[in-house]
C-alpha positions as CSV (number, residue, x, y, z in Angstrom):
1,X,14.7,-28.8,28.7
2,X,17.3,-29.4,31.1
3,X,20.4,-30.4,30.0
4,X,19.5,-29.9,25.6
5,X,21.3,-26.9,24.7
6,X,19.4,-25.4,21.7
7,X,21.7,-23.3,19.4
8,X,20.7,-19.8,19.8
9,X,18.2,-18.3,17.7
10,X,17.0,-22.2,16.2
11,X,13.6,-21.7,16.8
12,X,12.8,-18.5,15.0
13,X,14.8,-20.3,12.6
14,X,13.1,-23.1,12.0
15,X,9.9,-20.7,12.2
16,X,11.0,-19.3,9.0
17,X,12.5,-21.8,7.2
18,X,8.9,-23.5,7.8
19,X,7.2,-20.4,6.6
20,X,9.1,-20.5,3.6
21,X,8.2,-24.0,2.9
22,X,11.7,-25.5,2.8
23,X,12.2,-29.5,3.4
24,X,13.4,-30.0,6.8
25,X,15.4,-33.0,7.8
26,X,17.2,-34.3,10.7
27,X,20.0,-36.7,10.1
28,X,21.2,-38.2,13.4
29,X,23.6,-40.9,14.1
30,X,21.8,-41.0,17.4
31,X,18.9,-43.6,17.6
32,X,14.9,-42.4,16.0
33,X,13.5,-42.4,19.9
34,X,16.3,-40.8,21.1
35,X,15.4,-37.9,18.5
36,X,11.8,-37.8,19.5
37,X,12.5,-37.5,22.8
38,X,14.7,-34.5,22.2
39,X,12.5,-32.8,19.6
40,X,9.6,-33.3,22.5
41,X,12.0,-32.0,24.8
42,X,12.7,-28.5,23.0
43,X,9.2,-28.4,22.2
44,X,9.0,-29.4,18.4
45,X,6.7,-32.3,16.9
46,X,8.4,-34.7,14.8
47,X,5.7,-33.7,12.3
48,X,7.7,-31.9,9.3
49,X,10.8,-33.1,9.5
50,X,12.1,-36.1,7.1
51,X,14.1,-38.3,10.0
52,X,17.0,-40.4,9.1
53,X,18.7,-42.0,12.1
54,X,21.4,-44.7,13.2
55,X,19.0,-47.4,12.3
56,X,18.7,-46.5,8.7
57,X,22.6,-46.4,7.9
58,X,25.1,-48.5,7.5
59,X,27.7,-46.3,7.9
60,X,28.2,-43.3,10.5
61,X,29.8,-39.9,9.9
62,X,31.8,-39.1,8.1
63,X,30.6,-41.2,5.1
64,X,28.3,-38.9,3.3
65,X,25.8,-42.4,3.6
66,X,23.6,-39.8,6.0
67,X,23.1,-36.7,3.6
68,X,22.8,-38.7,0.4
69,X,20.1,-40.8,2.4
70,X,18.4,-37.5,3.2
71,X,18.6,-35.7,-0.1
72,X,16.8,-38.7,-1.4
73,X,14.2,-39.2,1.3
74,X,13.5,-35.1,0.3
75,X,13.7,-35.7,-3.4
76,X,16.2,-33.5,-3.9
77,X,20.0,-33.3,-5.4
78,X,22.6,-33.1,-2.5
79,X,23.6,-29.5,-4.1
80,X,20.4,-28.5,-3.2
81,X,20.9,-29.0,0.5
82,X,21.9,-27.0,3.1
83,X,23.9,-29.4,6.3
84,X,24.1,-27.5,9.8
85,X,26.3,-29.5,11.8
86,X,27.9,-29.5,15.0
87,X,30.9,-32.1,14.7
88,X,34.1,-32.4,12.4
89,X,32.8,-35.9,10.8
90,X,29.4,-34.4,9.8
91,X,30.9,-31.3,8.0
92,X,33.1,-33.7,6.5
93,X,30.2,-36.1,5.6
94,X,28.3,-32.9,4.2
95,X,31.3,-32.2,1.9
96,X,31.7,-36.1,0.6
97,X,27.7,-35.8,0.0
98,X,28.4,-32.8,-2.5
99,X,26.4,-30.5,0.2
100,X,27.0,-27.0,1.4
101,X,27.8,-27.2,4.9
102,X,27.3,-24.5,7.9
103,X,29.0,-24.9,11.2
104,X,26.9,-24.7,14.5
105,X,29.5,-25.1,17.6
106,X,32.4,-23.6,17.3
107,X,34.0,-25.5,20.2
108,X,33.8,-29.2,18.2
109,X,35.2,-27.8,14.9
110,X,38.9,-27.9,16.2
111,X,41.4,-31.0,15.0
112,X,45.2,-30.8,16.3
113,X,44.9,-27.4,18.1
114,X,44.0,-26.0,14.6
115,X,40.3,-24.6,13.6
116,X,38.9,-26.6,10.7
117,X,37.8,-25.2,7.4
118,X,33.9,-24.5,8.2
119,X,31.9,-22.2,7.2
120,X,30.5,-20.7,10.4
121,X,26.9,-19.3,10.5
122,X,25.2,-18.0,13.4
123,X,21.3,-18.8,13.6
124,X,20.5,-15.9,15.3
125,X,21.0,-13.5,12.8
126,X,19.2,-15.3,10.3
127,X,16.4,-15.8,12.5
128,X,16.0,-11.8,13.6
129,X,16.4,-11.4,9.7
């Protein structure tokens, strides 16, 4: 998959969180085809994941418009979600939505030279877990 960088350890992940028979979700602001060409591309079907993308929102990150969205489309309570995001206005849309929020790149999560408040989590060691 040239040029998709996967976060390191996403797809024993994902394995697991499967196996466990969690919800899965993707909330993009990018475009629904644009998702299911990447999913394709890292080798994952769209097939168990709830997909909310640009074309269903009104508003982009960082309104919580996204989470709330996909908490409902899951049937569940935004405090019952878990957001791993990779950009400062999704961990602050995933803190207006009421949901816990995990970082996923490091590099995006500075503002003003400074690191933001994120709570970093590194998929790897959940997924050798």
């Amino acid at each position: 998959s040239e040029g998709i960088e996967v976060v390191k350890g996403f797809s024993a992940f994902n394995i697991k969180i499967t196996e466990a028979g969690l919800n899965k979700a993707i909330a993009s602001g990018s475009s629904k085809e644009t998702i299911l060409l990447v999913l394709k591309e890292i080798g994952l079907k769209e097939k168990g994941f709830v997909i909310i993308a640009s074309e269903d929102l009104k508003e982009a990150k960082p309104s919580p418009e996204i989470f709330l969205k996909t908490a409902e489309r899951l049937g569940l309570k935004p405090i019952e979600c878990l957001v791993f995001e990779d950009s400062l206005p999704g961990i602050e849309a995933a803190k207006r939505a009421g949901m816990k929020e995990f970082g996923c790149n490091p590099k995006s999560f500075k503002k003003d030279g400074k690191l933001w408040d994120v709570h970093m989590l590194g998929m790897s060691r959940i997924g050798d877990n």
